[in-house]
N, C-alpha and C positions, 0 to 999 in steps of 0.2 A: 127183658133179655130176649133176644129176638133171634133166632138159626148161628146161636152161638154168639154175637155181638151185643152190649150194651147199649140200648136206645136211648140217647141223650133227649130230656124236655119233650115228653111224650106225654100229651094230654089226650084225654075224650070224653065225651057226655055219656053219664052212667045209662040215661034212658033208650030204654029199647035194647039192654043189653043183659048179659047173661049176670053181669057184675052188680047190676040193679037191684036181683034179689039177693045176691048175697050182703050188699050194703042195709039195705031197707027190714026184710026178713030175721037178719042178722043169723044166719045159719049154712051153714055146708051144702053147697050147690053141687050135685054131679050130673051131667049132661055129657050119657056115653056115647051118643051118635047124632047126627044130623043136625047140629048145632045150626048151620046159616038157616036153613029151612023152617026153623021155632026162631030164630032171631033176625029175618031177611033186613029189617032195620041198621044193624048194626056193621056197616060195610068193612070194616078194618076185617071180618071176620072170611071174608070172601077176597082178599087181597091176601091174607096169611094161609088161605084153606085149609081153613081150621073145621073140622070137624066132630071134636068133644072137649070139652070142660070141665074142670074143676075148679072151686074158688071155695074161700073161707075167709070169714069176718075176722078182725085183727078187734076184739074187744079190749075195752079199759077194765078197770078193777069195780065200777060201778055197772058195766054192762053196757056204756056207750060205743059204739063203731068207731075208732079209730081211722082205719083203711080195712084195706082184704088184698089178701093175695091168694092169686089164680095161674092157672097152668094151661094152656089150651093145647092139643092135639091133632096135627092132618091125618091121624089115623082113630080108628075108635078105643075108647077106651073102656073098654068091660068093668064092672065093679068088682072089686077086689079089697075085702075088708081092711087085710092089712098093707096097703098101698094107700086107703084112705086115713085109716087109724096113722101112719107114718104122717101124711099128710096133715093133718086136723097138730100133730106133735109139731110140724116144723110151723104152721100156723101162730099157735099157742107162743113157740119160743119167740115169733118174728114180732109177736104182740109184746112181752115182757122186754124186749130190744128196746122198741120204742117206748113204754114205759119209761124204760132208764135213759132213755137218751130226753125224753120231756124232762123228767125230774133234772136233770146234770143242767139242763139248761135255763131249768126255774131257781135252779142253785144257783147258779152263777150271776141269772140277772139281780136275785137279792142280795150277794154279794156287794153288784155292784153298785146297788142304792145305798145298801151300808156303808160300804167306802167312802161314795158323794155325802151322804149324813155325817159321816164322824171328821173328814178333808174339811167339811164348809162349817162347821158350827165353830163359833168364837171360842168356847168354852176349852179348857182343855179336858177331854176324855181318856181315862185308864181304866181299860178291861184286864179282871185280876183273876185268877184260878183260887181255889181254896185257900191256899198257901200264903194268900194276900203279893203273890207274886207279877206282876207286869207282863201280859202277854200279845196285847195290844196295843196303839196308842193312838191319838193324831195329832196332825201338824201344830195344834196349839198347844198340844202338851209339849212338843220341842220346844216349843218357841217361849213356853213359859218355865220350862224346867234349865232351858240354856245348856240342852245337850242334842244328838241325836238320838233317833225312834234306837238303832241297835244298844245305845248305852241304857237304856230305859227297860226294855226288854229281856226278859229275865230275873230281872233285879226286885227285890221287896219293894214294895210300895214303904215300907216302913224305914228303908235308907231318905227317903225325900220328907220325911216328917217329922218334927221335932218330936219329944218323949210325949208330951200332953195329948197331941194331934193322934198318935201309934194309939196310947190308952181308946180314945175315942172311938177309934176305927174297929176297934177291935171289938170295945163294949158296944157298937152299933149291930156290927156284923151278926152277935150271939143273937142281938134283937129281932134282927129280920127273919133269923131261921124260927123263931116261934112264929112270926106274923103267917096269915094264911096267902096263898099265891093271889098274885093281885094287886099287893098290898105290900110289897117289899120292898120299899123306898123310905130312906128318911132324910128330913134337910140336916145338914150338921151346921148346930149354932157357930155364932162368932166367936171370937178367937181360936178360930183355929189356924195353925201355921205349919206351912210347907216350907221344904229346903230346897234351893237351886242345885244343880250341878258344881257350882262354885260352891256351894253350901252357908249361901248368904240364904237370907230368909223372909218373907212376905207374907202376908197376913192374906187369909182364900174364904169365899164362901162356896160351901160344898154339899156335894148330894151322894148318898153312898145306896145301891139297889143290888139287890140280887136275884139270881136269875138259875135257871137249871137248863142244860144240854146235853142229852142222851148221857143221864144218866152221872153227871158232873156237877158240880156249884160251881158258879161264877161270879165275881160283886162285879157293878161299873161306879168308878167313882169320876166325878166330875168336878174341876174345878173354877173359878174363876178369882183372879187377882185382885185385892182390892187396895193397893196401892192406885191403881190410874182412878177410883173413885174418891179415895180419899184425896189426892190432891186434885180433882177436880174442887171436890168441895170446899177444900181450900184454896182454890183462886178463885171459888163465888165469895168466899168470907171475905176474901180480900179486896172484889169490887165491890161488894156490899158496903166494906168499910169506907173504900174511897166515894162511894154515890155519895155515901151520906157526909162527911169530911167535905164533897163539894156546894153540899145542900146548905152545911152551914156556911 
């Protein structure tokens, strides 16, 4: 911010400047007079005449330098405890800004991997709240429930399972909250059966986990259909039978 205007794509090399040490240093630079003259190097400062400085490190929550922001002066600037102390406060806040603006954006990129993981996996996937309720889903799970994500959504996980499949899920569920973190996954054997939308019904091999989220329980339960393996295998029984029918 420059005699009142916003400087668009404003770069320059820290070296030989007053911003050197407060990036490197990591500490509250004040330079009440004669700045060009201790930094003849650094010529932006002799095009602005500038003649005193202030700057302060923008640290992380480990103590790394993030950036620094600095104020520079064509007149002198005397030290003045509480003009610094204010100063070092908007520092401080300018640091926890960015903070939150790293975090929101490493949220969002995991978001987005999330997304791609659960959109591309074959399987169908249902993320459930305590309640055994539907709070997530993906596209395999429409396509294998024969509804859409909003009818699924909300809804018991325990409307899409026959009575035998609920008991399961349910006596798994107590299981995993004794197991220790780590270790909260179990395969659910065969015959278990799930219900379509239509409320026809298909035979699933499944995996049931849980998970905790500030302070929440979560299961994911994952399915797949085993309808397209059983009659795969049944039309190997069947050329099996015709090899051998031709063999004799």
């Amino acid at each position: 911010w420059l005699s009142g205007d916003f400087v668009e794509h404003y770069e320059y090399s820290l070296a030989g400047t007053a911003c050197q040490q407060v990036v490197e240093d990591r500490k509250l630079v004040h330079i009440p007079d004669r700045l060009i003259e201790l930094f003849p190097l650094d010529d932006d400062l002799a095009a602005s005449r500038a003649v005193s400085y202030l700057g302060a490190p923008l640290l992380d929550t480990d103590g790394s330098v993030m950036g620094h922001v600095a104020v520079l002066d064509d007149k002198p600037m005397p030290r003045d405890a509480r003009a610094i102390s204010l100063f070092e406060i908007f520092a401080a806040r300018a640091a926890a800004e960015q903070r939150r603006l790293r975090i929101e954006r490493e949220v969002r990129a995991r978001e987005q991997q999330l997304s791609v993981l659960l959109e591309t996996a074959m399987d169908a996937i249902l993320v459930l709240d305590a309640g055994r309720r539907v709070i997530r889903v993906n596209q395999a799970a429409t396509r294998l429930f024969g509804c859409t994500a909003e009818d699924l959504i909300g809804e018991s996980v325990n409307d899409f399972l026959v009575a035998d499949s609920v008991a399961r899920v349910e006596r798994f569920a107590r299981e995993l909250e004794s197991r220790p973190e780590g270790k909260q996954q179990l395969w659910v054997p065969q015959d278990f059966v799930a219900r379509r939308w239509d409320h026809t019904v298909f035979p699933a091999e499944a995996t049931l986990s849980r998970f905790e989220n500030q302070g929440q329980t979560f299961f994911t339960l994952i399915l797949r259909n085993l309808d397209e393996r059983v009659e795969a295998e049944r039309q190997i029984q069947l050329l099996t039978q015709d090899v051998e029918y031709l063999r004799e």
